[in-house]
MIMI-334843 format. One line per field, with one value per atom (N, C-alpha, C): atom name; x, y, z; residue number from 1. Coordinates in steps of 0.02 Angstrom, whole numbers. Layout:
REM residues N
site [CA ...]
east [X ...]
north [Y ...]
up [Z ...]
pos [NUM ...]
This chain:
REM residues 129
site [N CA C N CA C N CA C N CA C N CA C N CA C N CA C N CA C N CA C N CA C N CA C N CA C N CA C N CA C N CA C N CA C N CA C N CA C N CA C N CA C N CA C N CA C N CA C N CA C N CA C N CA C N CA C N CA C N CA C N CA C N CA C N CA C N CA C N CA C N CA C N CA C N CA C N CA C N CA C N CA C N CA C N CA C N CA C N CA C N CA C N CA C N CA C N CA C N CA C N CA C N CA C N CA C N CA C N CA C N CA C N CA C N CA C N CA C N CA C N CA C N CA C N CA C N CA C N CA C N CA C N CA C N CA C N CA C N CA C N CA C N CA C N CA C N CA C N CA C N CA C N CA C N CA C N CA C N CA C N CA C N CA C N CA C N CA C N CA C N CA C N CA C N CA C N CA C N CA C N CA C N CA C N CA C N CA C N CA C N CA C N CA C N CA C N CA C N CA C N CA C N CA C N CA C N CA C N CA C N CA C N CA C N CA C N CA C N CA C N CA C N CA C N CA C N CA C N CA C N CA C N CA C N CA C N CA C N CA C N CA C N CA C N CA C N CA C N CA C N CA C N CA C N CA C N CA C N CA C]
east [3456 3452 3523 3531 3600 3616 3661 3671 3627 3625 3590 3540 3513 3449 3429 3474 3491 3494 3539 3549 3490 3481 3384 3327 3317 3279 3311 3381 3406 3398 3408 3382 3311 3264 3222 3201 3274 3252 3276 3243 3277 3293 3297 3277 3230 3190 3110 3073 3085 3048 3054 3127 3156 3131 3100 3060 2998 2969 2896 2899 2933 2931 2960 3006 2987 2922 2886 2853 2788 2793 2727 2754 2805 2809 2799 2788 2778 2690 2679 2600 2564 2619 2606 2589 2640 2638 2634 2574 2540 2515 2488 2471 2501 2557 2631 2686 2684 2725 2693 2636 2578 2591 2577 2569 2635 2711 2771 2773 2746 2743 2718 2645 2609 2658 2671 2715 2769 2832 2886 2834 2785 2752 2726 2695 2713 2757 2819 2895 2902 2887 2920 2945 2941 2975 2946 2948 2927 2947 2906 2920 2970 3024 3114 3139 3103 3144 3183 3167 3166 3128 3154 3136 3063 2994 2921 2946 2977 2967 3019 3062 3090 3030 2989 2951 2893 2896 2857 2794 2718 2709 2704 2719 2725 2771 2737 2780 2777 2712 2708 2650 2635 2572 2538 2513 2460 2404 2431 2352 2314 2336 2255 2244 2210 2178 2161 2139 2119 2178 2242 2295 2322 2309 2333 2277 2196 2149 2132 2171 2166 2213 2275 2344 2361 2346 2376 2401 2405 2460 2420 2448 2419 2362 2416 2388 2420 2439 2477 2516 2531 2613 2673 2628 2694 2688 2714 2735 2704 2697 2667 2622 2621 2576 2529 2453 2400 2351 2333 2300 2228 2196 2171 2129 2100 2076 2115 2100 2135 2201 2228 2266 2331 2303 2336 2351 2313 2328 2375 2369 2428 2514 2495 2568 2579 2565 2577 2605 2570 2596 2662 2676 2716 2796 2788 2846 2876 2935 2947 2937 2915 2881 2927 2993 3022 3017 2998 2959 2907 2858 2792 2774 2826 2786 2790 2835 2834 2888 2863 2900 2988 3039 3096 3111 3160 3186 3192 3220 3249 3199 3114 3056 3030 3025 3017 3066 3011 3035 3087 3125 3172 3136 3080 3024 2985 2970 2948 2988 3051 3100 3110 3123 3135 3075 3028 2973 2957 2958 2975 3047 3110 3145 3125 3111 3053 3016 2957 2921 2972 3014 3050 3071 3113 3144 3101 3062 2997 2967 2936 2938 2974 3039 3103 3111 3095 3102 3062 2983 2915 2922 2955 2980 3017 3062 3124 3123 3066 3040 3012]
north [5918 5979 5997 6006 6030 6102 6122 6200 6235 6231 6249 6261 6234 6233 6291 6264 6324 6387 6399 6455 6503 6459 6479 6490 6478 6474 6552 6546 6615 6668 6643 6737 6761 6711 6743 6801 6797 6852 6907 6936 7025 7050 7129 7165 7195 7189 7208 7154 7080 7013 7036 7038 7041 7079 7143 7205 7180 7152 7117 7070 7036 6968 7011 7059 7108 7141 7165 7201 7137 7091 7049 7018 7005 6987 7021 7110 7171 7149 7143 7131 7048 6999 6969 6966 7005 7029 7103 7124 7194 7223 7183 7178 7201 7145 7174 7229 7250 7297 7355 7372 7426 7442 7357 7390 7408 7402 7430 7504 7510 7597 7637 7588 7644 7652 7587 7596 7631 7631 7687 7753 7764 7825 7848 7806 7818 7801 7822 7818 7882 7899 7979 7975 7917 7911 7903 7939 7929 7867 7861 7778 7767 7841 7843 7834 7814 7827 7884 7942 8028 8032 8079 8105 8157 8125 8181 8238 8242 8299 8361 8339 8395 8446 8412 8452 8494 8551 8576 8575 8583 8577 8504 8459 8382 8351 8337 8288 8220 8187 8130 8126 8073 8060 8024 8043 8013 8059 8114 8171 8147 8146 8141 8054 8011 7928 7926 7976 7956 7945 7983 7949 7864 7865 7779 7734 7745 7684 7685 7742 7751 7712 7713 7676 7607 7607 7539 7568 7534 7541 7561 7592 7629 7556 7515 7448 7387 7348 7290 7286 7325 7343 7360 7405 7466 7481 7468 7485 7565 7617 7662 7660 7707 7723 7770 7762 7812 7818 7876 7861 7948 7952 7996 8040 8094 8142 8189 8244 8304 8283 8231 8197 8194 8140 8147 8195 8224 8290 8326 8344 8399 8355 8307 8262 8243 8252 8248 8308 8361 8441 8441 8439 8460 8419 8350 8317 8281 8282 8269 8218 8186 8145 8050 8081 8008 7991 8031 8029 7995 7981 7984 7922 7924 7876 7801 7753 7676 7669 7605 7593 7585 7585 7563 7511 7477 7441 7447 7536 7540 7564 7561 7555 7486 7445 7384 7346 7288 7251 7178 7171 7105 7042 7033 6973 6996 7050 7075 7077 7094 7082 7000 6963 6876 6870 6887 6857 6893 6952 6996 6931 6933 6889 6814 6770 6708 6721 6756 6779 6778 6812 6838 6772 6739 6667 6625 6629 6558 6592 6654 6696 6690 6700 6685 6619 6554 6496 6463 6490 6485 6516 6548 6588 6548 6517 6481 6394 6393 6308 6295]
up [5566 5529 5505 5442 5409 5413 5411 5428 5401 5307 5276 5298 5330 5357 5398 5440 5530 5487 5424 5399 5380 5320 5302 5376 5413 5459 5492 5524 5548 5509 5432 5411 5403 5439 5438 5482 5528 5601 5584 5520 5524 5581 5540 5617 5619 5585 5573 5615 5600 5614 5690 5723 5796 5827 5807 5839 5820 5793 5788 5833 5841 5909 5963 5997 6047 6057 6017 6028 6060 6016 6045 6113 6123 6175 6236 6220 6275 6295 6210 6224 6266 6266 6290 6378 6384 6463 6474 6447 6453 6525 6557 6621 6675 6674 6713 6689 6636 6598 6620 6600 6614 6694 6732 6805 6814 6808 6823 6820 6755 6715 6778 6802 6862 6906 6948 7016 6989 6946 6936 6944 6922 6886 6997 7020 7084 7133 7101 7128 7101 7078 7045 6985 6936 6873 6812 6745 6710 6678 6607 6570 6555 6543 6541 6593 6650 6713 6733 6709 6729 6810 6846 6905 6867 6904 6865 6895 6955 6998 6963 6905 6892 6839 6818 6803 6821 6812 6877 6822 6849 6945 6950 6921 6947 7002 7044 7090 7067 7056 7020 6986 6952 6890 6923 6985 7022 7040 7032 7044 7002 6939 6914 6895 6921 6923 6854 6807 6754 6688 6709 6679 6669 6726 6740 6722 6718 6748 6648 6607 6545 6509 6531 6526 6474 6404 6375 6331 6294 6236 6169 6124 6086 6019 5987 5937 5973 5924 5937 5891 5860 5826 5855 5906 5952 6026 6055 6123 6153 6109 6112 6161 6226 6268 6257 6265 6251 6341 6349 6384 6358 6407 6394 6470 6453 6520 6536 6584 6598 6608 6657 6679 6619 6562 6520 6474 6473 6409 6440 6496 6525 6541 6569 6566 6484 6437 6373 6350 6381 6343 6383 6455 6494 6467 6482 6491 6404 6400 6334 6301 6243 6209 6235 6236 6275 6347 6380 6449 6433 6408 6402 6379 6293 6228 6244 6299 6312 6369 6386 6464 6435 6464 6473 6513 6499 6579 6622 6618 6680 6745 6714 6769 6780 6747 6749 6802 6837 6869 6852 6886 6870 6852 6872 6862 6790 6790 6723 6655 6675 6617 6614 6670 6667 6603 6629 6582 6532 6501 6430 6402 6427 6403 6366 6426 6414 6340 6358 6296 6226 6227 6180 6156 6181 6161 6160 6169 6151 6078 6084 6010 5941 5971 5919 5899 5962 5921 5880 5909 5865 5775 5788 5712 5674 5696 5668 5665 5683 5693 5594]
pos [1 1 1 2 2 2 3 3 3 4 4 4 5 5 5 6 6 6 7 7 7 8 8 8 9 9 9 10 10 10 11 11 11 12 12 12 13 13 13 14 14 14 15 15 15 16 16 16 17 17 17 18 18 18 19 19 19 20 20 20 21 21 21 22 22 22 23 23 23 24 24 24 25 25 25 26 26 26 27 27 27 28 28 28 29 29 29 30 30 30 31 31 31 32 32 32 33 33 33 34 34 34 35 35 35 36 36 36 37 37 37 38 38 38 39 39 39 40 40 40 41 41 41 42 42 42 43 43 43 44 44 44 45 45 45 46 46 46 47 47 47 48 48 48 49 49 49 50 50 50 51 51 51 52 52 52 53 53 53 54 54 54 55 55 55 56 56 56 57 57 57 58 58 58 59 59 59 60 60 60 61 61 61 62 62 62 63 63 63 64 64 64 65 65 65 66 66 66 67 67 67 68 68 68 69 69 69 70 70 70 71 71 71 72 72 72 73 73 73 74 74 74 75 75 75 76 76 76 77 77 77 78 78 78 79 79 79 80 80 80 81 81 81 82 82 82 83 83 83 84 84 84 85 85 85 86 86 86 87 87 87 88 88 88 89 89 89 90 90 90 91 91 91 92 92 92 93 93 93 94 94 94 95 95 95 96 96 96 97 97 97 98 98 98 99 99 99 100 100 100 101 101 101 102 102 102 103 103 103 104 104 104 105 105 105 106 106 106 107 107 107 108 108 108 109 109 109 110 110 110 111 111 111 112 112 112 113 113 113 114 114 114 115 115 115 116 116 116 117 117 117 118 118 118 119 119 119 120 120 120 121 121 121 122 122 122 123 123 123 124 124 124 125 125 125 126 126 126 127 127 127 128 128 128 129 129 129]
């Protein structure tokens, strides 16, 4: 392969393309991403990794089961979390929209990010092949 080549092939990774191959790669490992969100979410942390308990009356987003067993992601465009039930409607009004709207890293597990990463670079080279 001549540079030229490598060249043409690399600009195809906007940063539009690069957040489209992130994002599928979240969806690839939805499962484990989702289950992280719960366990931080029963650790006391929202999807920002915020303390729930500063918001009152929440200690954590485990009172209500129908928040979590509701829990995916809004399409397959966006990382966007939806869920629905008493559960959710009130942790939606209460806590602020970056609390709420998609997981972060910093609730996610080290095995979960290894493999969000993985994903990502097998993604990126599938693109550029």
């Amino acid at each position: 392969m001549t540079n030229a080549d490598m060249i043409r092939r690399l600009e195809k990774l906007t940063d539009d393309k690069i957040r489209e191959l992130a994002v599928k790669s979240v969806h690839e490992n939805a499962d484990v991403v989702i289950s992280d969100a719960i366990v931080a979410n029963a650790e006391g942390l929202t999807f920002a990794g915020n303390k729930i308990a500063e918001f009152a009356p929440f200690s954590d987003w485990e009172e209500s089961g129908d928040f979590h067993r509701h829990l995916k992601f809004r399409d397959e465009k966006d990382i966007e979390f939806t869920s629905n039930g008493d559960g959710a409607e009130s942790i939606f009004q209460v806590f602020p929209e970056y609390d709420t709207i998609a997981p972060t890293a910093k609730i996610l597990d080290s095995s979960t990010l290894s493999e969000l990463q993985q994903s990502l670079v097998n993604n990126i080279e599938n693109e550029i092949k």
